[in-house]
Each structure stands twice: as structure tokens, then as C-alpha cells.
N, C-alpha and C positions, 0 to 999 in steps of 0.2 A: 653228538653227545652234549645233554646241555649241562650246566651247575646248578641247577636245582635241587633243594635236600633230598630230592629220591634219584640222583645221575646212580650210574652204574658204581662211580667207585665211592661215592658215599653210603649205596648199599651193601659193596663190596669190606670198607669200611665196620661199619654197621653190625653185620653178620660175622665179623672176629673177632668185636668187640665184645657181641653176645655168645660166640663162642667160648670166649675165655671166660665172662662170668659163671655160664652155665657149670662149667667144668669146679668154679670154686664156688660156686654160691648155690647150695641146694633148693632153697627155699625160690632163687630165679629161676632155676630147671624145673620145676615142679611149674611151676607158672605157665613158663613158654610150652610145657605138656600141656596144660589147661586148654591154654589160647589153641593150639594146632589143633586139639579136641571139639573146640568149641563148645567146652564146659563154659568156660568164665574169661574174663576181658585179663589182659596181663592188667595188674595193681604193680608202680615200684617195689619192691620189697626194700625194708629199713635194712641200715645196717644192724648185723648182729651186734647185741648190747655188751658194751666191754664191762666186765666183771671189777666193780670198784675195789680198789685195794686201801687198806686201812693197815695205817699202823700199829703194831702190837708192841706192847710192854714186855721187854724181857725180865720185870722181877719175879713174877711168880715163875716160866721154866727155871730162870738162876737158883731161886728157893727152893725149888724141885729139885734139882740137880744137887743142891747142898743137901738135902735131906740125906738123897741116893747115897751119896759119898759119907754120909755121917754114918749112918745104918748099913751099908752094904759095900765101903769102898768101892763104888763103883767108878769114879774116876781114876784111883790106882791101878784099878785092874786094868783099864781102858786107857789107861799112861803107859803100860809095863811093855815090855818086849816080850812077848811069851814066847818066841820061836825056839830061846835057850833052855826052854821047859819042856819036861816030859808031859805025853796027855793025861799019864796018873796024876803028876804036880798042879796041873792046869785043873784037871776035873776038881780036884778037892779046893784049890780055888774059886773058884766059880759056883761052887754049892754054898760058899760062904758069902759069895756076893748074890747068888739068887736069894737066900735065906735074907738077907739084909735088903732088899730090894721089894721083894716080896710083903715084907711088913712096910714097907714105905706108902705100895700102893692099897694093900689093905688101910692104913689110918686114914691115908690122908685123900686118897679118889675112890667113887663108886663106877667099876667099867662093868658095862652091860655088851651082851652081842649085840652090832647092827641088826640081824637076821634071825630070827628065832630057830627056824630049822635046822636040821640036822647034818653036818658036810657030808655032802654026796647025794641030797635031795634033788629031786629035779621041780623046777620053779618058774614061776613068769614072773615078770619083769618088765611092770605097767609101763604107760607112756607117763611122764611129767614124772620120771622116777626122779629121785635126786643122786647126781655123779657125784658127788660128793661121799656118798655112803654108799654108792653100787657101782664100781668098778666092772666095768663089761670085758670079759676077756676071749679070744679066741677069733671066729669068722664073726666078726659083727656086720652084719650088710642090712640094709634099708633101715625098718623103723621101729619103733617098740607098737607093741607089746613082745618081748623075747622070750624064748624056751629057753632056759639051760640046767647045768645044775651047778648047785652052789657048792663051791670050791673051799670057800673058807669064810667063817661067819662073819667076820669084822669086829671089830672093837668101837667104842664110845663111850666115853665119861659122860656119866649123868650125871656125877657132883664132884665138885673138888671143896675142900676144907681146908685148905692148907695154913698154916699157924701166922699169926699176927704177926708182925715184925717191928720192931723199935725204930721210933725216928731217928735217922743219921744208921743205921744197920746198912753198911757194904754190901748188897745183893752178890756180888762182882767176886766177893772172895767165898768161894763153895768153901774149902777148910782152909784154917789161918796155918801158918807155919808156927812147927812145934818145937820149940827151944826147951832142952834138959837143963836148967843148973842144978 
């Protein structure tokens, strides 16, 4: 047995090296199918590109959230204990915070469906779709384009508007505390 890069255990080596890739790296499995085919020569495959992460501003959700809680108490209701509540007490709760809620998102965001269709349609589901806005659910196996049908249309803001705010304004405080003299 020599030590040459093709001995027995550097091929041995070698072969559960590409074993495990295979196993996680789709894009290498598809390859080494190629090559044993004799479609196409293996190419390395890159690593999968890591998805940049950027910082967001939390004034405008704060702003949001104050608006909620001005118009629809919705942080009181979402502070409360309702377990001590009847579902009568709660339902008529809750009509008052949808009602308040509801105009919030009317002024102040335009939400549109991801999906035009109808829930319960049945649909394909291009390749280069974006996961972002199409959530794949159930037997997902191999590759797009997919059959299914659409489960529930999705939401997206096409515009937000939300109101100016004064310099030195506490994003932080959703409602100030209310003192009676």
C-alpha cells in the first residue's frame, strides 16, 4: 500500500468526506449525479450565500404599537389576565380593541394579499419563487415548479404613512401614565 493521494485509505477518506457533503449540500449531490452520468465534469459548488442581516429601527414598529394602544388599547388588553374573564366579558373586549385596531390599520398601512387567488385554489409555484412571500407547506420534496393549493393568501404592506413625529418624542413610551388631580 503506498501514500500516494489515491492509497486506499485516502480514497477511503475521500469517499465519507463526499458522503457527508452529499448528504448536506444538494447542489454537490446533483453534481456527483452529473459526473457518474457523464453529463458534466464535477464544478466545486460555492458555499450557499449567507443572507445579510441589517439592522432595523425599532421607531416606526414603537409608533405603531402607540398608535394600536391609543385607538384600540391594544397593549392593555395584551397586559390583562383574562383567564379571570368570562368569554362574554372578553368577546365584548376585544370588539373594542378590533374596532380600534382596525382603524389604526386602515389610516395609517395599505395591506394587500401576497396571492391574488382564491384559498383553496390549486396553484404552481415557479422556481426562483421568493420564500419570503411563499411559505411551502406539507410533502415538499425535490424542486420547484410545485402543485399545491393555496392555503391562505398572505398579507403585505404596499404603503405605510405613518404620522411625523417631533424631535426629542420617546418612541419607547407607547401611553404616558395617567395622573387624576
Amino acid at each position: 500500500m503506498s501514500d500516494s493521494p489515491l492509497s486506499f485509505l485516502n480514497r477511503l477518506i475521500l469517499a465519507l468526506r463526499a458522503f457527508g457533503r452529499i448528504l448536506i449540500d444538494e447542489g454537490f449531490a446533483v453534481g456527483v449525479l452529473r459526473l457518474e452520468g457523464g453529463t458534466a465534469a464535477l464544478a466545486p459548488t460555492a458555499e450557499p450565500a449567507r443572507p445579510v442581516l441589517k439592522e432595523t429601527s425599532p421607531d416606526s414598529a414603537l409608533q405603531l404599537l402607540a398608535l394600536l394602544q391609543q385607538e384600540g388599547r391594544f397593549v392593555d388588553f395584551l397586559q390583562e389576565n383574562v383567564t379571570a374573564y368570562s368569554d362574554t366579558e372578553i368577546g365584548g373586549a376585544a370588539r373594542v380593541v378590533h374596532e380600534g385596531c382596525c382603524k389604526v390599520v386602515r389610516d395609517y398601512l395599505r395591506i394587500q394579499p401576497v396571492r391574488e387567488e382564491a384559498e383553496g385554489a390549486r396553484l404552481t409555484v415557479p422556481a426562483g419563487f421568493n420564500p419570503t412571500a411563499v411559505r411551502l407547506t406539507g410533502n415538499v420534496v425535490g424542486q420547484p415548479p410545485f402543485t399545491g393549493t393555496l392555503m391562505h393568501r398572505g398579507w403585505r404592506v404596499a404603503e405605510i404613512k405613518l404620522p411625523k413625529v417631533a424631535e426629542g418624542h420617546d418612541v419607547q413610551v407607547l401611553a404616558p401614565a395617567e395622573v387624576e388631580l
